[in-house]
Structure formats: structure tokens, C-alpha cells
MIRO-81873 format. One record per atom (N, C-alpha, C): residue in three letters; y, x, z. Coordinates in steps of 0.02 Angstrom, whole numbers, padded with zeros to 5 digits, always signed. Example, Ala and Ser with C-alpha at 12.3 -4.5 7.8 and 13.67 -1.06 7.14 Angstrom:
! MIRO-81873
Ala-00284+00660+00390/Ala-00225+00615+00390/Ala-00165+00660+00390/Ser-00112+00642+00354/Ser-00053+00684+00357/Ser+00002+00645+00394/
***
This chain:
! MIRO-81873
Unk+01714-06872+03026/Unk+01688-06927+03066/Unk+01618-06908+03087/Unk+01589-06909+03155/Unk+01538-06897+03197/Unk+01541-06896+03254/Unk+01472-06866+03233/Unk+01455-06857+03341/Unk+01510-06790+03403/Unk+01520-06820+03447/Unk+01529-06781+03504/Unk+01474-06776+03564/Unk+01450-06706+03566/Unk+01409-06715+03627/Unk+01417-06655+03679/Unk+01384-06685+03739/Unk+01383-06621+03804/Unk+01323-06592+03781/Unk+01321-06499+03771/Unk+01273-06495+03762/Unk+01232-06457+03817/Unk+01176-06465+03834/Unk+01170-06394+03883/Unk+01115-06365+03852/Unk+01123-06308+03860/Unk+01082-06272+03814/Unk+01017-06216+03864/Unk+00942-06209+03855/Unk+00922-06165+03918/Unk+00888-06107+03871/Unk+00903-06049+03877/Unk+00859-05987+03850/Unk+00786-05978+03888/Unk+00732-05978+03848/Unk+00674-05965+03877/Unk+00637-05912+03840/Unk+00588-05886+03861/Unk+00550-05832+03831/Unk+00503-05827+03773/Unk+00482-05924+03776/Unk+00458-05942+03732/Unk+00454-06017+03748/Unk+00402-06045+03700/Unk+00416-06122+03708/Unk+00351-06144+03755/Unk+00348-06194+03802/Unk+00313-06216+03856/Unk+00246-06233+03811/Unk+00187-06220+03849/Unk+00154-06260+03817/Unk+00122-06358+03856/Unk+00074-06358+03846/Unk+00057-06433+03872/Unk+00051-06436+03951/Unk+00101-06458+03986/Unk+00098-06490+04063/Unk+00100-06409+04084/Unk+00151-06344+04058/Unk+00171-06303+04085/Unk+00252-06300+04112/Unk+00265-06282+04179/Unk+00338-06266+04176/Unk+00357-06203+04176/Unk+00392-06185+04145/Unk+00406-06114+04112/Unk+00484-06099+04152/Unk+00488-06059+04152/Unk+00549-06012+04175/Unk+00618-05970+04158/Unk+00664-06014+04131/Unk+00696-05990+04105/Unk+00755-05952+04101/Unk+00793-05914+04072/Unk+00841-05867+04082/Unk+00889-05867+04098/Unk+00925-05923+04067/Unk+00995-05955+04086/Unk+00992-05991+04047/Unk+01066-06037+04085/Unk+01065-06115+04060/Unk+01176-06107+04055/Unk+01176-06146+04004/Unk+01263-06149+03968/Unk+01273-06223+03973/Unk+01342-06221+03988/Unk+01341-06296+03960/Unk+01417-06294+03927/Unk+01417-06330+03853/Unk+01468-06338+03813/Unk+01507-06400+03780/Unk+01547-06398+03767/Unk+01553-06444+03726/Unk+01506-06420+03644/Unk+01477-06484+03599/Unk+01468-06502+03558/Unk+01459-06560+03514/Unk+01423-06570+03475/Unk+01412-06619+03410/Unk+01410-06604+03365/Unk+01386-06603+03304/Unk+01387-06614+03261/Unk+01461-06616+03206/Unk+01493-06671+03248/Unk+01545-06698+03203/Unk+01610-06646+03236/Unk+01595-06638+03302/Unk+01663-06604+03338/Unk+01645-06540+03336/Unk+01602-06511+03302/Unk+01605-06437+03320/Unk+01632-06410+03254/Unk+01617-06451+03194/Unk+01621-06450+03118/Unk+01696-06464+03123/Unk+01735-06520+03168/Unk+01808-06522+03158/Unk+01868-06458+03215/Unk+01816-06434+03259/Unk+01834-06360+03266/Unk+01837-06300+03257/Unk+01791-06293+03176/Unk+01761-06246+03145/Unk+01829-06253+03106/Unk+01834-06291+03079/Unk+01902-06323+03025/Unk+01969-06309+03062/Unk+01967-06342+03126/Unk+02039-06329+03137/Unk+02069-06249+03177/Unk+02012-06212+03163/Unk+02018-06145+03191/Unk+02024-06115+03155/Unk+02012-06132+03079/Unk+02035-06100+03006/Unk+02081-06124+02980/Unk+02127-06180+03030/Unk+02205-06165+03001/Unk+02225-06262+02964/Unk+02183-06289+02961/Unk+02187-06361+02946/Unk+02204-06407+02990/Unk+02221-06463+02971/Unk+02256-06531+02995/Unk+02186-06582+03009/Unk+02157-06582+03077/Unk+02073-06605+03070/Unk+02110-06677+03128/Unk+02082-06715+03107/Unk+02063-06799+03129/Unk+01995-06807+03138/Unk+01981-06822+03209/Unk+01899-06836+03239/Unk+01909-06914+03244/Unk+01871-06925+03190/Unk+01815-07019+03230/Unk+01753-07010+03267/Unk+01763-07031+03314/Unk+01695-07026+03345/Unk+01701-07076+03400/Unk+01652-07062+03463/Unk+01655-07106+03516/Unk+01636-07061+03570/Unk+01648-07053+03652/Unk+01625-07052+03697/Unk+01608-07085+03747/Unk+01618-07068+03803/Unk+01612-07114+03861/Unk+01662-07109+03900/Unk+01698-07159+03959/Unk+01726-07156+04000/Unk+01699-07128+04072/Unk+01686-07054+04034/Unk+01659-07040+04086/Unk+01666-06963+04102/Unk+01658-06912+04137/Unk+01690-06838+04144/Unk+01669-06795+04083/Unk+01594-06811+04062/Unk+01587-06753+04014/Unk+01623-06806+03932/Unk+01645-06859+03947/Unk+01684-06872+03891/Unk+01745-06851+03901/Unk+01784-06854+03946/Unk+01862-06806+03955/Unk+01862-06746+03933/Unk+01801-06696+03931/Unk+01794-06619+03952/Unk+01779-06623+03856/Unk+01749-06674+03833/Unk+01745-06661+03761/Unk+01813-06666+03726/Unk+01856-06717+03736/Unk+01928-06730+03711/Unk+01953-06672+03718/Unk+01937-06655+03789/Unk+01989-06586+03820/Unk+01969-06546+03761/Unk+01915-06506+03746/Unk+01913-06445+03712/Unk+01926-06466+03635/Unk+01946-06546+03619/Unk+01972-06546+03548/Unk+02028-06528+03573/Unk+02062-06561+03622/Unk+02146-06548+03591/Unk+02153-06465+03588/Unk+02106-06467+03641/Unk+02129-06365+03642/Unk+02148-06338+03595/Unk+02079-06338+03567/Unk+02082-06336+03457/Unk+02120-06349+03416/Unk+02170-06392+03432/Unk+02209-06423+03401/Unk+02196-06480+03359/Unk+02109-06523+03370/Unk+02113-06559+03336/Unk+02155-06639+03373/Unk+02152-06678+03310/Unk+02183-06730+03338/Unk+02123-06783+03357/Unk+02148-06810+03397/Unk+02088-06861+03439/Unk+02102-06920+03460/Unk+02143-06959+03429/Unk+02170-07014+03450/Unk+02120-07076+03402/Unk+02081-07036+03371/Unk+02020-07096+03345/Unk+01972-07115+03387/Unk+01944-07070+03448/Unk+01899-07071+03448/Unk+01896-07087+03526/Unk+01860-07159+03516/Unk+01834-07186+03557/Unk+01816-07196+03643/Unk+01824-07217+03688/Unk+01789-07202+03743/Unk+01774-07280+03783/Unk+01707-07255+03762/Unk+01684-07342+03777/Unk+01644-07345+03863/Unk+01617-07388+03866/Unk+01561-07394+03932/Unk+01483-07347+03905/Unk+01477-07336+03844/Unk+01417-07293+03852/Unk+01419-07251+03872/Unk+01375-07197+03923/Unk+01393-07133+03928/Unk+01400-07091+03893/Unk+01425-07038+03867/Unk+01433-06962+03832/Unk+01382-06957+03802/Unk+01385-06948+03738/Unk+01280-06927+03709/Unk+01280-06832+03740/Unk+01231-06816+03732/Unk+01221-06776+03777/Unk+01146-06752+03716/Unk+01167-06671+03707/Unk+01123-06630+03675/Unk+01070-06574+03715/Unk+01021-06584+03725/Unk+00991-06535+03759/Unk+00929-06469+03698/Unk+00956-06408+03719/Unk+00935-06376+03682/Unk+00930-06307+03702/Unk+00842-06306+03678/Unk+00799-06248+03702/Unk+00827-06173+03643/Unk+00834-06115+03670/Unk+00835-06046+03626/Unk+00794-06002+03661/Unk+00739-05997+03591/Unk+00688-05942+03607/Unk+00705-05884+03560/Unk+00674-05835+03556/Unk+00703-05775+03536/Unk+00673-05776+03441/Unk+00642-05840+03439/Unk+00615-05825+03366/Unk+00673-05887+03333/Unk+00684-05956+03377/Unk+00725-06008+03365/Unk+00753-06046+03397/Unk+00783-06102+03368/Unk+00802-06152+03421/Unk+00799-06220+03405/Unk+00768-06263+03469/Unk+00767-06327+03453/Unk+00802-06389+03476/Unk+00824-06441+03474/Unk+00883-06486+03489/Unk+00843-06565+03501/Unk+00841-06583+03551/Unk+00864-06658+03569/Unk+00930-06700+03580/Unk+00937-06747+03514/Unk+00992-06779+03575/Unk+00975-06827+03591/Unk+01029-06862+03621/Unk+01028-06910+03637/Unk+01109-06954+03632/Unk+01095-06998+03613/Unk+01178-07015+03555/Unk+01222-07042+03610/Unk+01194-07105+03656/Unk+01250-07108+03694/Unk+01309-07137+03653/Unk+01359-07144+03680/Unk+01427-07169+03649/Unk+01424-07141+03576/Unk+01394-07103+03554/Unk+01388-07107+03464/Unk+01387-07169+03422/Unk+01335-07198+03466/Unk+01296-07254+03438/Unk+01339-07289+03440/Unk+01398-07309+03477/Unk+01447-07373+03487/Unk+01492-07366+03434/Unk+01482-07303+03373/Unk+01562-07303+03329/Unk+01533-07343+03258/Unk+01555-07398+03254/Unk+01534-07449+03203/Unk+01579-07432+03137/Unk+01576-07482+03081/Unk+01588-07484+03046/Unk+01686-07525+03036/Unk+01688-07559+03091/Unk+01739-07582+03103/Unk+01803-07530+03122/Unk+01753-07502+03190/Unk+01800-07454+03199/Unk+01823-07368+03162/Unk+01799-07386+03091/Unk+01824-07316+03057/Unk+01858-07352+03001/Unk+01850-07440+02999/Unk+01900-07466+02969/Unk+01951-07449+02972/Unk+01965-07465+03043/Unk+02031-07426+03059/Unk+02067-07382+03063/Unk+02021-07337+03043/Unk+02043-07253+03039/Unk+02050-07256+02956/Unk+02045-07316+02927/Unk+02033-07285+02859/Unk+02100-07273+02821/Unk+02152-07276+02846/Unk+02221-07238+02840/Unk+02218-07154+02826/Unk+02191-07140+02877/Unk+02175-07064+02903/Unk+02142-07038+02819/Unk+02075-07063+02802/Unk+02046-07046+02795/Unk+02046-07039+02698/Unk+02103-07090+02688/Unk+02112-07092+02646/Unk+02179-07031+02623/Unk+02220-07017+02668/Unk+02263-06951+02659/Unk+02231-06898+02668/Unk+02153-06897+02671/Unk+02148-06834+02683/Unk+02124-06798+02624/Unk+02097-06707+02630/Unk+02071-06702+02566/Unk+01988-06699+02593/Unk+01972-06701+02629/Unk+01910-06714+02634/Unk+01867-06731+02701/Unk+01818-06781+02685/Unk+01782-06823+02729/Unk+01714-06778+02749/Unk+01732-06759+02811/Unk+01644-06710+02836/Unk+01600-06765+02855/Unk+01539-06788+02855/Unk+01489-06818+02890/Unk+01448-06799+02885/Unk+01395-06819+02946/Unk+01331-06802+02960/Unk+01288-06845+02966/Unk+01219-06814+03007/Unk+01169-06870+02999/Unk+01161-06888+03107/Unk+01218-06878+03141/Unk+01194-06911+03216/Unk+01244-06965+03209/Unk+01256-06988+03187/Unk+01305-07067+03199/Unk+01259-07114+03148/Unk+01291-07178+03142/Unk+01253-07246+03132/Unk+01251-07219+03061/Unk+01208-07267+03018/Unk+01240-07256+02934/Unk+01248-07318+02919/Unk+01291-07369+02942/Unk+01324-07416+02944/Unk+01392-07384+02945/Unk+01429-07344+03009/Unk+01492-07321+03016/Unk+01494-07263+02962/Unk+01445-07209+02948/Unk+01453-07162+02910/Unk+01469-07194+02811/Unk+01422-07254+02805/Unk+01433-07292+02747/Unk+01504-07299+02748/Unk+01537-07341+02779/Unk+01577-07374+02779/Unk+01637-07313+02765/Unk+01641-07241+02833/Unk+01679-07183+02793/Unk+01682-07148+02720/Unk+01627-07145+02707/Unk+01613-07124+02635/Unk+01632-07177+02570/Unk+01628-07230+02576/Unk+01667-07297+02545/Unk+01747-07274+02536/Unk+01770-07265+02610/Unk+01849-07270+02603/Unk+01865-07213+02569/Unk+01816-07158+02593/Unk+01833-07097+02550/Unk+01844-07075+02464/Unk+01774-07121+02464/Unk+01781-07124+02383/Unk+01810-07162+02346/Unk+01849-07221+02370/Unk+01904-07265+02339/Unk+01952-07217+02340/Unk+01970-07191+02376/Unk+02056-07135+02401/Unk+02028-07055+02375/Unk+01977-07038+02319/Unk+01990-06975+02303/Unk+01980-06909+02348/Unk+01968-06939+02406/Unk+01945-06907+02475/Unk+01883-06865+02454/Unk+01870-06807+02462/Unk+01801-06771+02444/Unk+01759-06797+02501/Unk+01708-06811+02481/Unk+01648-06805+02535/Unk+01617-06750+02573/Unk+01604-06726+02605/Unk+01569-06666+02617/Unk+01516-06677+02666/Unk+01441-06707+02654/Unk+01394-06722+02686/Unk+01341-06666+02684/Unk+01328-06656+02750/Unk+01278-06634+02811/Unk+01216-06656+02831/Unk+01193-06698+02807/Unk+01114-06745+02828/Unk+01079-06701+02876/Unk+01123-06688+02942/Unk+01071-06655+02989/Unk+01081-06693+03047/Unk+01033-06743+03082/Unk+00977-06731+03061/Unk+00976-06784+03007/Unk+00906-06751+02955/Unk+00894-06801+02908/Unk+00879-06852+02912/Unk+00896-06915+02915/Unk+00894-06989+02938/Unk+00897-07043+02891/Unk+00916-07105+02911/Unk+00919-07158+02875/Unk+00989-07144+02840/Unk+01034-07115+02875/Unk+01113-07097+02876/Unk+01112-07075+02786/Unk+01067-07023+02764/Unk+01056-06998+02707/Unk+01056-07051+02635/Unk+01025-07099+02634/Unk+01014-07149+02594/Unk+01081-07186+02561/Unk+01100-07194+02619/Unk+01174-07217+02615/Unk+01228-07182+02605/Unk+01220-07124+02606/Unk+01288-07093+02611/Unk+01292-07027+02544/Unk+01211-07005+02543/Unk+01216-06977+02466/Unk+01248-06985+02422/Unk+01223-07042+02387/Unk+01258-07072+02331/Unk+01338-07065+02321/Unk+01358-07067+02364/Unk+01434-07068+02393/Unk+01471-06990+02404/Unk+01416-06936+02415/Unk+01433-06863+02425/Unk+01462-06832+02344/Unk+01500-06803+02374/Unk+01535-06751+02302/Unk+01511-06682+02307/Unk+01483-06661+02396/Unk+01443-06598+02434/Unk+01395-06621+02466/Unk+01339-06584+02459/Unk+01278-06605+02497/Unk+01258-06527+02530/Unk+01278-06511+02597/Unk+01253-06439+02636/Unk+01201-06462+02680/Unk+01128-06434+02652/Unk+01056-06469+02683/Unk+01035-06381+02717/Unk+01010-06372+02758/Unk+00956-06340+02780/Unk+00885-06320+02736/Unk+00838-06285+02737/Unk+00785-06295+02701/Unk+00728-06341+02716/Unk+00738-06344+02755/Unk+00700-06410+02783/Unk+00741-06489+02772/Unk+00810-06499+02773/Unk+00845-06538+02748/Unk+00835-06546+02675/Unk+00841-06477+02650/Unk+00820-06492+02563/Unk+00758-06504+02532/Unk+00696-06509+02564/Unk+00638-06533+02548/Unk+00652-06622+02529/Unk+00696-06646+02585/Unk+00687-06693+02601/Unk+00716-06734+02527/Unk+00790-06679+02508/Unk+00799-06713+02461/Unk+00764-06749+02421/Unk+00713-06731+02372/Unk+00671-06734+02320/Unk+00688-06675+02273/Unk+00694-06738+02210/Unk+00738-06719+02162/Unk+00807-06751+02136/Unk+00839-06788+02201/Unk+00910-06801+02212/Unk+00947-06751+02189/Unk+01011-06742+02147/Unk+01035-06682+02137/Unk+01122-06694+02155/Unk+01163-06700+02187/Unk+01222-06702+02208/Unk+01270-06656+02171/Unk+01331-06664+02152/Unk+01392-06632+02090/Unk+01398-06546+02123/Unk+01393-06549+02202/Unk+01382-06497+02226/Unk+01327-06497+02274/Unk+01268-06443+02273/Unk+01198-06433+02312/Unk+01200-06365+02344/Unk+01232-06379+02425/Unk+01215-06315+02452/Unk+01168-06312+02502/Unk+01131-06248+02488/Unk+01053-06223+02541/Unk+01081-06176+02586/Unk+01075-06187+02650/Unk+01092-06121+02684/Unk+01027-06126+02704/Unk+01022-06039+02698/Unk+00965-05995+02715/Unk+00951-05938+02777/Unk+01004-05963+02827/Unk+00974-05934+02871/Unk+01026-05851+02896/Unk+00990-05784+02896/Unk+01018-05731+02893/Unk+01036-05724+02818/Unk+00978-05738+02758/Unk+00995-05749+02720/Unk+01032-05777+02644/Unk+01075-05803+02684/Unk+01154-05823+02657/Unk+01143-05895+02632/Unk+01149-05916+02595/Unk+01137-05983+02555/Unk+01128-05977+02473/Unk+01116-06020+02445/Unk+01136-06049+02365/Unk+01170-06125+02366/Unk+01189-06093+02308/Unk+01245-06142+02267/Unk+01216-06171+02202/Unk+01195-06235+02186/Unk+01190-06269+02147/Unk+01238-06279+02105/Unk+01293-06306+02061/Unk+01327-06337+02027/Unk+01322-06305+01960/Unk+01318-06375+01936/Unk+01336-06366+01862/Unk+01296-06345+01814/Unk+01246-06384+01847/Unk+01172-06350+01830/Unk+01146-06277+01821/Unk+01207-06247+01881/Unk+01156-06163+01891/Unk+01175-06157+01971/Unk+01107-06127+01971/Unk+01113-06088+02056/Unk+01123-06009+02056/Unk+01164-06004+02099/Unk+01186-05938+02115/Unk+01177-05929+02195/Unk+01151-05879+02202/Unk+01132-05832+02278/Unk+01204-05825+02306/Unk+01218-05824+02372/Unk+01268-05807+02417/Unk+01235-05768+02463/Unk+01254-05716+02483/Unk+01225-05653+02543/Unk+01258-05669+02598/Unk+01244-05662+02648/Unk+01268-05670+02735/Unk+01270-05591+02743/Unk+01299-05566+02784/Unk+01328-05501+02804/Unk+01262-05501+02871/Unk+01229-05442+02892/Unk+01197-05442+02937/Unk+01219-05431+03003/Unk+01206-05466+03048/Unk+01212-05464+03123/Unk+01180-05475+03182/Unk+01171-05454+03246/Unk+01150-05457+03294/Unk+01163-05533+03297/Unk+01111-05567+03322/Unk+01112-05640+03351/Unk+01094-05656+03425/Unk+01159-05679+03447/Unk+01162-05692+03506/Unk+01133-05777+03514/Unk+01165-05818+03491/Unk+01146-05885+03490/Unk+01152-05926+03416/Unk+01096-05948+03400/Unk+01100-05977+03329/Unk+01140-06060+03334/Unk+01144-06076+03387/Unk+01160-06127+03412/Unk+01247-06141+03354/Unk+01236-06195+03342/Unk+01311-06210+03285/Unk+01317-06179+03237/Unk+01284-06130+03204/Unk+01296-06099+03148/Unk+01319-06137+03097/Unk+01260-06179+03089/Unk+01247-06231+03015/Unk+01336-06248+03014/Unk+01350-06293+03065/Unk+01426-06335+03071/Unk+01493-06252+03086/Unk+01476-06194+03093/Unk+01538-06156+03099/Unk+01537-06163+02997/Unk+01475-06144+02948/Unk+01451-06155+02893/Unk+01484-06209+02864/Unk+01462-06259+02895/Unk+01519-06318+02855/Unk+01571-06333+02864/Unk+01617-06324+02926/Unk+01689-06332+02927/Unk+01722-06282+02895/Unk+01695-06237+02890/Unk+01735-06152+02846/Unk+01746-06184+02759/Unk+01666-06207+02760/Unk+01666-06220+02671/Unk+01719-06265+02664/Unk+01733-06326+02701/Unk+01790-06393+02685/Unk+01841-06336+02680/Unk+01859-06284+02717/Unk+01938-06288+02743/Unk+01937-06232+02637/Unk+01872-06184+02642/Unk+01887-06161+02591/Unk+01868-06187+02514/Unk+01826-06236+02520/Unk+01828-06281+02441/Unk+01898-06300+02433/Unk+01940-06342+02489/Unk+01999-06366+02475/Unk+02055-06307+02441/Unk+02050-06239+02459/Unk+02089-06209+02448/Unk+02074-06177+02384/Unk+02021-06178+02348/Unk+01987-06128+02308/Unk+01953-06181+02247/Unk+01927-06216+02268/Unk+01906-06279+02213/Unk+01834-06250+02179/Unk+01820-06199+02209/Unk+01760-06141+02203/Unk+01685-06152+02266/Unk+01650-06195+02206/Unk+01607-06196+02274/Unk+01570-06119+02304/Unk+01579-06071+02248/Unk+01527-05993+02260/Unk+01572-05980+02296/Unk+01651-05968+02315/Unk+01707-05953+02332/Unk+01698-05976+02410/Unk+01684-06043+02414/Unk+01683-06055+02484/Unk+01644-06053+02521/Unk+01586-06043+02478/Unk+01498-06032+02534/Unk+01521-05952+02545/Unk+01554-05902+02497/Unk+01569-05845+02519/Unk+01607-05849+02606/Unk+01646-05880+02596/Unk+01683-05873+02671/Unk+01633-05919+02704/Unk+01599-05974+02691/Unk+01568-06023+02742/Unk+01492-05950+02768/Unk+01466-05922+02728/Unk+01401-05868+02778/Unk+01430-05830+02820/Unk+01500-05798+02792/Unk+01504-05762+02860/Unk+01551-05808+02900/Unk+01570-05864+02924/Unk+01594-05917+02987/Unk+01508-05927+03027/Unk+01441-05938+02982/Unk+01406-05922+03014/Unk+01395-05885+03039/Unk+01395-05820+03013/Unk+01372-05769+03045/Unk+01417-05743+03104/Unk+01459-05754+03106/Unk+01516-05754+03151/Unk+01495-05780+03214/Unk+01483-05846+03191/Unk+01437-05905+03245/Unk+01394-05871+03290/Unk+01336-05841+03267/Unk+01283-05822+03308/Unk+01305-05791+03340/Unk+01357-05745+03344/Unk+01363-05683+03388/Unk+01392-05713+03463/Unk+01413-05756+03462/Unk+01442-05830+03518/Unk+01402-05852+03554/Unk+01387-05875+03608/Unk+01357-05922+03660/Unk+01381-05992+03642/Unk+01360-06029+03655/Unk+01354-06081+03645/Unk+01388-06100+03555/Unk+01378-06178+03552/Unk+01401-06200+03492/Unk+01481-06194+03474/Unk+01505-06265+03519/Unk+01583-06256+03501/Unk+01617-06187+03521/Unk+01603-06152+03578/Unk+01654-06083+03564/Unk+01630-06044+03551/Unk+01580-06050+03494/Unk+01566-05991+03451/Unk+01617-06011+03355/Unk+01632-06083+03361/Unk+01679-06092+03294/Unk+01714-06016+03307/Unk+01714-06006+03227/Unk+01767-05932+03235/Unk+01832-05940+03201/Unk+01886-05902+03203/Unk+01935-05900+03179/Unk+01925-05855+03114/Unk+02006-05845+03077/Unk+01987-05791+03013/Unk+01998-05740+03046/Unk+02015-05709+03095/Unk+01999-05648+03112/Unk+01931-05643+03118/Unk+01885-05684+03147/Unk+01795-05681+03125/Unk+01773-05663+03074/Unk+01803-05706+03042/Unk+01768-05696+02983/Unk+01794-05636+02927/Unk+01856-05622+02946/Unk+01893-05570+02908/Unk+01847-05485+02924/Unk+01837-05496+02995/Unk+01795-05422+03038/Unk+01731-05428+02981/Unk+01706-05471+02952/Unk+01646-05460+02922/Unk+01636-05443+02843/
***
């Protein structure tokens, strides 16, 4: 359950400074989100993925459905209201990258309407969320999840109000390092850090263990984090091993970068197998 967004993405040389316009290299435009790029990361590794979300009745909301079903995910949850499409705009400079969104039809997926999904959500084996949807609707998923045995698998990116509410409720917590500051000293049954080129750690069970990322040329860092977390769902479920699945979840990242844009850089296991 999450966000779907249009993203367009512009390469520049560096970042503008005050009341400069700068010149940039090229400009992409993709499907993404948060929530839909994480349920095409998943269903490209071979799983049965159900999207809640919301769009708009409007072209770049068709063009988002379109590239779920492509995927094979299923999409009959998700929404298409009078708001327009949320819509991600995002700068890549050669050191990083930075993201605006703007939620758009995100904002319209309530708590009511994942009531209704809460059939879905309760057969499944596990619940992905993040931090671009309400934390009213994201509460309310993580509730149904944890009555029905459903794993949680929370994302707090971005780190928000969404977090407060939905922690408590996580069985996985995959933060950023800048996400994991935020934690405190919150400690979740499972605590994963991704680090970047250099791979992640694994918390549980009161020990951390290092995970290595395989090295690669980076084309676009754009979706990594979410190719990272849909790999880990599809492989915690299969393995019950959280070191096991951050192993396959660094290289789905690393896989990631080598891709243009977010959503069609999700990789398959032939991606991740080449690494």
C-alpha cells in the first residue's frame, strides 16, 4: 500500500545555485512511487503483488496503471479520483540525487478505503509501506496486517508523521542513514540500514551483521532504496533469513542503478543473478 507517481527526472552538472538557471542534460519521464515501484520490484521477482493506492482520472494516471499491469501487478485497488496524478520531480547530479513530490491523488487514499482492501491484505504474507501516503490510511493497513499475521515491512521514506504510527506496528523497519538517525533509540524485531554502494546492516536479535553490495558503474541512483525493498519482501518470505534477504535485496539495488529511471530499472533475477 502507497504512493504512485509521474516522475520526471532532469540530469544536471550540478545543483543551481540562488536565482541561477542552470542547464541541463536530459530530462526522462517514468512511471514511479514509492509504493508502485516497491510492488514492481516484487512482482518482477516472481510474486503475487496487490497495489492500494490512488491516482487521478487523468493521462499520467492511465500510463501509471498501464506500467502496473505490464508488471503483472494487480491494480484493481487502486483508486482514480478527481485529484490529479501526484507527480515526482527529481534532480541527478553526478555526486546525488534529490526528490520533490508532490502527492496529488496520494493524499485522497484514506483509511476507509484500505478498509476495503483489507481482505487482500490479510491473505497476504506481507504488507510493504512507506512514508508518501496519509498515516491515517498507512495506520489503518498496518492494523489489518497485524491482526491477520501479515508481516509488516516498513520504509519511513520520507521520514514523516507516517513513522509514529506505523512503527510500533512494523515486524521490518528498512531506513536510509539519514532515516536511521531519525529513529532514536527505537529498535524494531528487524533493523535494516542500507548504506549506499556500501551494502547495508542487519540488526536482529540483538546483533548486527554487515551485508556487502557488489560494485558497479552507476547510471541512475534513482529507485534503488525500493528495487532494495521489494527484493527483501519477496526474499524474507522465502528464506525467513533477514542476512539472507538483504543478501539478495543489495544486489536488486545495485542492479537498480545501472537503469534510467526508477520503475524500469526494478530488476528481475536474471539482475540480480549476473551479480
Amino acid at each position: 500500500m502507497g504512493s504512485l507517481n509521474y516522475d520526471i527526472t532532469v540530469w544536471v552538472p550540478r545543483r543551481p545555485t540562488r536565482d541561477e538557471t542552470l542547464q541541463g542534460s536530459s530530462v526522462a519521464e517514468n512511471a514511479g512511487g514509492k509504493g508502485a515501484n516497491q510492488a514492481v520490484a516484487a512482482s518482477r521477482l516472481g510474486a503475487d503483488v496487490v497495489m492500494i493506492g490512488g491516482v487521478g482520472a487523468d493521462a499520467r494516471g492511465e500510463y501509471l496503471l498501464s506500467q502496473l499491469h505490464a508488471a503483472g501487478v494487480d491494480a484493481r485497488w487502486v483508486l482514480q479520483g478527481p485529484t490529479a496524478t501526484g507527480t515526482a520531480l527529481i534532480t541527478v547530479d553526478p555526486e546525488d540525487v534529490s526528490i520533490i513530490i508532490v502527492p496529488g491523488a496520494n493524499a485522497d487514499v484514506d483509511a476507509k478505503h484500505v478498509e476495503r482492501s483489507a481482505e487482500e491484505i490479510s491473505a497476504a504474507d506481507v504488507l510493504l509501506l512507506q512514508g508518501e501516503v496519509s498515516a491515517e490510511a498507512a495506520r489503518a493497513a498496518a492494523l489489518i496486517a497485524a491482526a491477520s499475521s501479515t508481516t509488516v515491512v516498513f520504509n519511513p521514506a520520507p521520514y514523516n508523521e507516517v513513522a509514529e504510527h506505523v512503527l510500533p506496528l512494523a515486524d521490518v523497519v528498512i531506513v536510509n542513514r539519514n532515516e536511521a538517525e531519525e529513529l532514536g533509540a527505537f529498535e524494531p524485531p528487524v533493523l535494516i540500514t542500507t548504506l549506499g554502494e556500501k551494502g547495508c546492516e542487519v540488526l536482529a536479535s540483538g546483533e548486527t551483521i554487515k551485508v556487502e553490495a557488489p560494485s558497479v558503474e552507476v547510471l541512475d541512483p534513482t529507485g534503488a532504496g525500493d528495487a532494495f525493498v521489494g527484493a527483501f519482501a519477496v526474499a524474507f518470505v522465502e528464506t525467513g533469513d533477514p542476512v539472507a534477504a538483504a543478501t539478495i535485496a543489495v544486489r536488486a539495488g545495485a542492479a537498480a542503478v545501472k537503469v534510467l529511471g526508477a520503475q524500469p530499472s526494478m530488476p528481475r533475477w536474471k539482475d540480480i543473478d549476473h551479480l
